[in-house]
C-alpha angles and dihedrals in degrees: 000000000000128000139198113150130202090341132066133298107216115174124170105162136001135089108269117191119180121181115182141169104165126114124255095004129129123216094215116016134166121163092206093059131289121248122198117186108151138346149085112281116178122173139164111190117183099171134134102262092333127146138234100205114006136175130169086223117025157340126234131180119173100156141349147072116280120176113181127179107189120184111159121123134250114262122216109224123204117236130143121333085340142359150291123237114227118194145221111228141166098206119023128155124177086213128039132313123223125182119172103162137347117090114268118204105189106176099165104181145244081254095055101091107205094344126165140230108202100353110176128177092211127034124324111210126177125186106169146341143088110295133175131168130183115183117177103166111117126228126243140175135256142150117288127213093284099050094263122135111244136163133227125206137193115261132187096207115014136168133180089214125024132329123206125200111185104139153020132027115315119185116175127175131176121175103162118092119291092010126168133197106195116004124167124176088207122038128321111214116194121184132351123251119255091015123126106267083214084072099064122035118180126190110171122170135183122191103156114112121253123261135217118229088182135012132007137296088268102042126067093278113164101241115245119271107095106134126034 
């Protein structure tokens, strides 16, 4: 893959292909922040909670083509009274993500428990561009740091904070259970007000079945979907 460190991965041209099969790696990865301008990036990751493009701060794509098949499980990690999901994920970012142009191709597969498409910490904005995400993973509970039960699903664009949709071509898709399109824990934007609808287009499904966290099928469970 690509490395850089604790500094900054900047790439504007070129053909990338990444193949990996590893645990716990990240295809591209800068701690600084990761900039994408132009380009071919192809990737397929299958392992265990590993990343396609990673950074520690933020995402930014501004061009390029970018196609990424991710298949690698969720790991339970062990912390407190419980665990701790980890993800596999083609695009995270502990900061923000940011896409204005380029075409973006997330599959992330059947084998991908709870695996993500675009998953940030901080606020996911797009402004333009040609994006499509598949998740099929399906969701499942376990025990969370303080020893309550919780759930985690798979999600094709996911932020811990807001997410904001106000332009380009967005196409989602989840079919495993608990699956999500679009979830935000803050506030989801779609649109601006005034703008040409022909400048954002939205199409988001969900076909997994529900889950139950608590309870039974025929009780109040809360249905499966908690972290994510």
């Amino acid at each position: 893959g690509i490395d850089a460190g604790s500094g900054t991965a900047v790439i504007s041209g070129g053909n990338i292909n990444i193949i990996s099969a590893a645990e716990d790696v990240k295809g591209i990865k800068g701690d600084e922040g990761i900039n994408v301008n132009g380009g071919v990036i192809n990737m397929k990751i299958s392992g265990a909670q590993s990343k396609g493009i990673s950074s520690k701060k933020d995402v930014t794509i501004t061009g390029g083509n970018i196609t990424i098949e991710t298949s690698g499980a969720t790991v339970l990690e062990a912390v407190g009274s419980g665990h701790d999901p980890s993800y596999c994920t083609a695009i995270k970012a502990d900061g923000a993500i940011t896409v204005s142009s380029g075409t973006i191709t997330i599959n992330s597969l059947k084998a991908s428990n709870g695996g993500k498409g675009f998953s940030a910490d901080g606020d996911i904005t797009i402004t333009g561009g040609n994006i499509n995400v598949t998740t099929a993973g399906d969701g499942a509970v376990y025990t969370n740091e303080t020893g309550v039960k919780d759930s985690y699903s798979s999600a094709c664009i996911k932020s811990d904070a807001n997410i904001s949709l106000l332009g380009g071509t967005i196409t989602c898709n989840s079919s495993g259970s608990g699956g999500k399109g679009i979830s935000a824990d803050g506030t989801l934007t779609i649109g601006t007000k005034g703008a040409n609808d022909n400048a954002l287009v939205i199409t988001a499904s969900t076909t997994g079945q529900k889950f139950l966290v608590t309870g039974s099928t025929s009780g109040n469970g809360r249905p499966g979907g908690g972290m994510n």
